[in-house]
N, C-alpha and C positions, 0 to 999 in steps of 0.2 A: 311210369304210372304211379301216380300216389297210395300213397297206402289205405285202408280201407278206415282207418283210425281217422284221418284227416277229409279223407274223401263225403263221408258220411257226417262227419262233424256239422253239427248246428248250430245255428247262433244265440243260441240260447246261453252260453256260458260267456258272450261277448256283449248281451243286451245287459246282464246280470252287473256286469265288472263297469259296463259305463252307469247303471243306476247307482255303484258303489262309490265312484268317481263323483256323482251328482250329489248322493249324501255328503262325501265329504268336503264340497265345497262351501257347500250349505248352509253345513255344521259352521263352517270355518265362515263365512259372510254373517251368520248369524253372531259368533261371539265377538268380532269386529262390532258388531252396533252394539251391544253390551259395553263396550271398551267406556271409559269415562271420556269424556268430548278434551280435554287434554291431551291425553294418551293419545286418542285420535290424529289429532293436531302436530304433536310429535311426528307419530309416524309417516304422516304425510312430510313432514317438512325434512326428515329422515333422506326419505324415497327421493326426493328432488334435488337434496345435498348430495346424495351418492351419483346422481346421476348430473351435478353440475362440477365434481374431482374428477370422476371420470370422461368424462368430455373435457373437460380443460386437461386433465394430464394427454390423452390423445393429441390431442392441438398442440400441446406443448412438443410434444414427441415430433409432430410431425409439421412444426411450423420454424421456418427459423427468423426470431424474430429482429437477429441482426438487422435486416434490411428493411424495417421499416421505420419512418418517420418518428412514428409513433415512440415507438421504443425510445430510442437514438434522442429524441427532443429535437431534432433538427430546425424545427419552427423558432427554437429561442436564440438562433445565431441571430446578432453577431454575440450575445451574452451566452456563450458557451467556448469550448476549447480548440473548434478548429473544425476543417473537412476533410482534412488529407485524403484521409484513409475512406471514405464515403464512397467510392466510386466501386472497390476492391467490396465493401460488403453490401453495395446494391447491387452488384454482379453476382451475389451469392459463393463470395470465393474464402467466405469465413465463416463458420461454424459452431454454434456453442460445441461442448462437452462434458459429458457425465451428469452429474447434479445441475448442472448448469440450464440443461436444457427446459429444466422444469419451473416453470414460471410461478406454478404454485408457491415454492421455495422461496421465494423473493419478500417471503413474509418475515422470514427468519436469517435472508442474506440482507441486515439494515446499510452493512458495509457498501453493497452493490459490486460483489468483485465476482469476474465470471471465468471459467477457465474456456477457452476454443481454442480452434485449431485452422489456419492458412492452408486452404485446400493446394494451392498455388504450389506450395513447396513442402506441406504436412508439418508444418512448426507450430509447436504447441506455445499459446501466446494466452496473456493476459488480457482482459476487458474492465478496465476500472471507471465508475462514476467517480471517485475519488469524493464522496460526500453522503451521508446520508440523505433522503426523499425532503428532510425536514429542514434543513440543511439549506437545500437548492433554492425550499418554499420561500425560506427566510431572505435571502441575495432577491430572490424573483421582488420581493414585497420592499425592499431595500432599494434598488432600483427603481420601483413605481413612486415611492414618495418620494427622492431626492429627484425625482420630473415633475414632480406635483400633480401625479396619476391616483386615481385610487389602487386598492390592492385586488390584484389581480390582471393588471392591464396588461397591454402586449409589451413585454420587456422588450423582443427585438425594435421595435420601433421606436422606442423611447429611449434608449439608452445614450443616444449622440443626443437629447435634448435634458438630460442629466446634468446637474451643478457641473460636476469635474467631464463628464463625456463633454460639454457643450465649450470647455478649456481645453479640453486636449483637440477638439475639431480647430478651435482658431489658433494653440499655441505650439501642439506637438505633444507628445507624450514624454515629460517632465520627471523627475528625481519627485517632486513634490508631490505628482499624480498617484505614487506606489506607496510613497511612505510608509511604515507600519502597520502597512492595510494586512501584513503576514510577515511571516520571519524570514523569510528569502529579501525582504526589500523592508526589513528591522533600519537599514542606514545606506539607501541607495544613491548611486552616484551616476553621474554622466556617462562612465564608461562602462559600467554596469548595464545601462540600460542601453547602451549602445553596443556589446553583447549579446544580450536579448534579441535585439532588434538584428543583429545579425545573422544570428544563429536559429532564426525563426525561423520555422517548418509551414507554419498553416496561414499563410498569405493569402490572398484572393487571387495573385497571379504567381505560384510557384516560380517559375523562372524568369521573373523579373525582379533586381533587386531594389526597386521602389516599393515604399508601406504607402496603402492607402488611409485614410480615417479608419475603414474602418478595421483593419488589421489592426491598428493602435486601439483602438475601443475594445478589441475583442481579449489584446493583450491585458487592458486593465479586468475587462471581465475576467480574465479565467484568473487574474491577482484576486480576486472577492473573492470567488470560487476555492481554489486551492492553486498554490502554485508550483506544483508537483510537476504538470506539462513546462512548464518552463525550465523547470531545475534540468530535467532530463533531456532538453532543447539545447540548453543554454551552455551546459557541462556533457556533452554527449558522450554515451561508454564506448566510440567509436574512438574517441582522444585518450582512453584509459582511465576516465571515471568509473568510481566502482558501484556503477548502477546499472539498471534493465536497459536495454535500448530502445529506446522510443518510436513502436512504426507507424503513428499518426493519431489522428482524431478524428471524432465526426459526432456535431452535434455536442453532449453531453455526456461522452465519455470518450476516451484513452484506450491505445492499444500497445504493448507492452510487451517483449519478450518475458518467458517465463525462465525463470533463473532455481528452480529450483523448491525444498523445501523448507516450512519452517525451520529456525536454529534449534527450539524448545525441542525439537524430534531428534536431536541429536545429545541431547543431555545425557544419556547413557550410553553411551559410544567409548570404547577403549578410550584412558586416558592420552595415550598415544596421538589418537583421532582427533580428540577434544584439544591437544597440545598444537595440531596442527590447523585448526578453525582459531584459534588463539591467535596466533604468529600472524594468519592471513587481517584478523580484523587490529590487529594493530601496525601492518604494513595498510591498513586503509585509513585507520586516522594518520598516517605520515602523509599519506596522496592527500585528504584533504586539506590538514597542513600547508599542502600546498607550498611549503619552502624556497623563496627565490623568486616568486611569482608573483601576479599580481593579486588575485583571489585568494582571500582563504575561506573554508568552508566549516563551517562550527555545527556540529550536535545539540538539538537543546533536548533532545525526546529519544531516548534511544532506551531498545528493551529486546528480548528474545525473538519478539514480532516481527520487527523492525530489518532482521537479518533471514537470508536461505543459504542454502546448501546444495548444490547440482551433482547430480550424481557421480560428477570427476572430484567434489570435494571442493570446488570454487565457492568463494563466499561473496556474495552483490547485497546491497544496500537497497530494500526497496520501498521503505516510505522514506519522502524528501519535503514531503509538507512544509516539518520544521526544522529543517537546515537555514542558518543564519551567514548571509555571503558577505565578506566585509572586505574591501578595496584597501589593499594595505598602500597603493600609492598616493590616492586622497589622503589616507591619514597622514603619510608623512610631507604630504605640500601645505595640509590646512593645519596637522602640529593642536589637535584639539583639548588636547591637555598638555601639563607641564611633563609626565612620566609618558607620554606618548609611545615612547620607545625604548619601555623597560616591558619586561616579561609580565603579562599577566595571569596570575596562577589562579582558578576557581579554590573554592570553599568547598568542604564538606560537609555534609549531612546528614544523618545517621537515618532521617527518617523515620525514627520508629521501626527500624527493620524490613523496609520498604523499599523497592526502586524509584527512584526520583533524582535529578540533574537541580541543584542551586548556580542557577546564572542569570550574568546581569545582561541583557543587549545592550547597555550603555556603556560599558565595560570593552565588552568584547570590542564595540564598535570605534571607540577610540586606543584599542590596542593595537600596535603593529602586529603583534605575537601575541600566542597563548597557550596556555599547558592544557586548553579545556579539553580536546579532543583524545587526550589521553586517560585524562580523568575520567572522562566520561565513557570509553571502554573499558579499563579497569572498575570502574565503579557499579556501574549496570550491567556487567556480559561477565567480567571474566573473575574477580575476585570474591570473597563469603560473601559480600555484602550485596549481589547483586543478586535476590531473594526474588521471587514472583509466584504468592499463593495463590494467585487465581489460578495457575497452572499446575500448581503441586511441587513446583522446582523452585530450589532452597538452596544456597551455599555456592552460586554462581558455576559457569562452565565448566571452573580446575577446581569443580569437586572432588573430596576423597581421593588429593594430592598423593602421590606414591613419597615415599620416605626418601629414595633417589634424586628428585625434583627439589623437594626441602634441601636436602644435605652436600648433594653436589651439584647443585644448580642454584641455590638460597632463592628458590621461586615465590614461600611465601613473604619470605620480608620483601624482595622487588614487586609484587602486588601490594603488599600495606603500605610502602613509601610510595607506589604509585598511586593509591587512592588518597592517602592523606598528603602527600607534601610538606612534611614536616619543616622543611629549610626553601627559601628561596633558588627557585629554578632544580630542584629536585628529582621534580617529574623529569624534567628536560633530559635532565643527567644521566636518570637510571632506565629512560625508557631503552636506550640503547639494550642497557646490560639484559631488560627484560626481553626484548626483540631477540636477542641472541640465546638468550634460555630456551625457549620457545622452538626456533628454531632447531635448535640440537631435538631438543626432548620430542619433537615430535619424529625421531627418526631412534625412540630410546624405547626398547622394546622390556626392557629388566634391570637392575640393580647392576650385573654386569657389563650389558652396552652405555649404561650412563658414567660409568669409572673408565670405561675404553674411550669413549666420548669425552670426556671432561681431558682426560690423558692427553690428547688429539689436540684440544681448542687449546691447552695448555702451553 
């Protein structure tokens, strides 16, 4: 039974509290039309930006927008990078992740690089356009005048009616076709692009090894674009290239295993640590070296960026944009200079204290050999000189050298002779001695394991 408190209660103190509810709305509608018609205008436009973040981050949460067209560009094939992969994310069996998911973001991701994850087997993989929005606009507008389209037309349709598309439909796709067009094909050859062509992934008929037109059109297209899907096609990390493995395309963007993270995040990492991401990226300019082979593969852009670290402490090379590939057997059949087949050493630079590679592609490309790949590790990663203020790291990876390193391993002079080159074939000489410094020291924990060490190698 209720109590006599509640039982008898009147509405009298509930008719009161809604008139008070009615005053203060009132009040509050009333100082609303006072507001200056500005302020108004604001506020409305307020109220509808809140409510068009929030609904877009909902969507974003709960759309994935891997599988649609839209995203993807699919429409602009054959001028994009391939389909491989299309089928695996219209089935919905890849996932953005984290930041990624939110589309908002994309304001401020101009790079276009997304993290997800392969529901298939849960491998955390890469999504790269490999291009800025502005970028793709410029190739799309590129393609429409060399058809004598206006700007904006349909690039997939015009592409085979293109000066060089409408060459490669009646000749085949040519050394002359790629030229230049980026540093992967800086001085491309026959068998270079018969490489290429072998090691192609995104065919129209995977399992047959005939190219149709348009698999060759879409090879030049993704040359305009960037030829990052190629490098990582063409030199696959399945043969011991030290790059992501490549697990296909669709449309307008790449998918990528993910290797790891930035180098720049390991800058303050025991010396020890740093000794041993050292050792690894100069057993990586020997693989591209390439020694004995036919390929060799050249640095022209290399910076803290440019490199990761996976949580076992492997080091992969993940932009290949501008890696320069040069046919050391061409040169020695066609003999394009008189020094053909003498050593070619890069120049230094000081830069103003800055990271930066002085190289010539016409150099490189008529060298059998060259010291640039060393140089160019020493120079930007691992020695004082390889500085990066935008990041706040100063005095390169073997910063704040241990006195053990200097004294019983002579680590800084084998990094200044290997950035400068003081003597002919130099680099060549001491990269060894520095490869082996390296090696020890990253297994040198103090002043006394580096005398027990040095004892040993002795």
């Amino acid at each position: 039974m209720l109590p006599n408190s509640l039982r008898n209660r009147k509405f009298g103190n509930s008719q009161s509290s809604f008139s008070n509810v009615k005053m203060v709305v009132s009040d509050t509608a009333n100082k609303i039309k006072r507001l200056p018609l500005k302020i108004k205008c604001f506020m409305v436009f307020m109220m509808f930006a809140s409510v068009y973040v929030y609904g877009s981050l909902i969507l974003s949460l709960t759309t994935n927008h891997l599988n649609t067209d839209t995203f993807l560009e699919t429409d602009k094939c054959p001028a994009c990078f391939g389909h491989s992969i299309c089928v695996a994310l219209k089935n919905d069996r890849i996932h953005f992740t984290g930041w990624s998911k939110i589309r908002l973001l994309d304001i401020v991701n101009i790079k276009n690089v997304h993290t997800a994850q392969h529901l298939d087997n849960q491998e955390q993989i890469i999504i790269k356009k490999l291009g800025h929005n502005k970028e793709f606009e410029n190739i799309d507008e590129k393609i429409c005048k060399d058809a004598n389209r206006p700007k904006g037309c349909d690039v997939a349709r015009v592409l085979h009616i293109t000066n060089t598309g409408d060459e490669i439909r009646r000749q085949g796709l040519l050394p002359k076709h790629l030229e230049k067009i980026n540093h992967m094909f800086s001085c491309p050859t026959y068998s270079l692009i018969d490489r290429v062509l072998k090691y192609y992934k995104e065919k129209l008929t995977p399992t047959s090894n005939m190219l149709y037109t348009r698999d060759k059109l879409q090879i030049y297209a993704t040359s305009l674009i960037n030829a990052e899907p190629l490098m990582l096609q063409t030199f696959p990390a399945e043969e011991g290239w030290p790059f992501p493995k490549y697990h296909g395309a669709c449309g307008r963007y790449i998918a990528v295993s993910h290797e790891g993270e930035p180098l720049h995040n390991f800058f303050s990492e025991t010396f020890q640590k740093r000794a041993d991401i050292a050792y690894q990226i100069m057993k990586i300019a020997e693989k591209l070296n390439n020694e004995g082979n036919q390929f060799v593969l050249y640095w022209t852009d290399l910076s803290l960026e440019n490199l990761v670290v996976d949580s076992s402490g492997k080091v992969t090379v993940i932009d290949l944009e501008d890696i320069i590939v040069v046919d050391r057997e061409a040169i020695a059949r066609t003999k394009p200079r008189k020094d053909w087949d003498e050593l070619h050493q890069s120049s230094f630079d000081d830069c103003n204290g800055r990271n930066c590679l002085t190289f010539s592609p016409d150099d490189l490309c008529t060298h059998a050999n060259s010291d640039h790949n060393y140089f160019a590790a020493c120079r930007n990663i691992l020695s004082e000189y390889a500085n990066e203020p935008s990041l706040g790291l100063m005095g390169g990876l073997l910063h704040d050298m241990p006195n053990y390193a200097k004294d019983d391993w002579d680590l800084q002079h084998l990094l200044h002779e290997c950035v400068h080159g003081s003597t002919p074939g130099s680099r060549i000489k001491i990269k060894t001695q520095l490869t082996e410094a390296l090696f020890n020291l990253r297994n040198v924990k103090d002043k006394n394991d580096a005398a027990k060490g040095k004892r040993l190698h002795e």
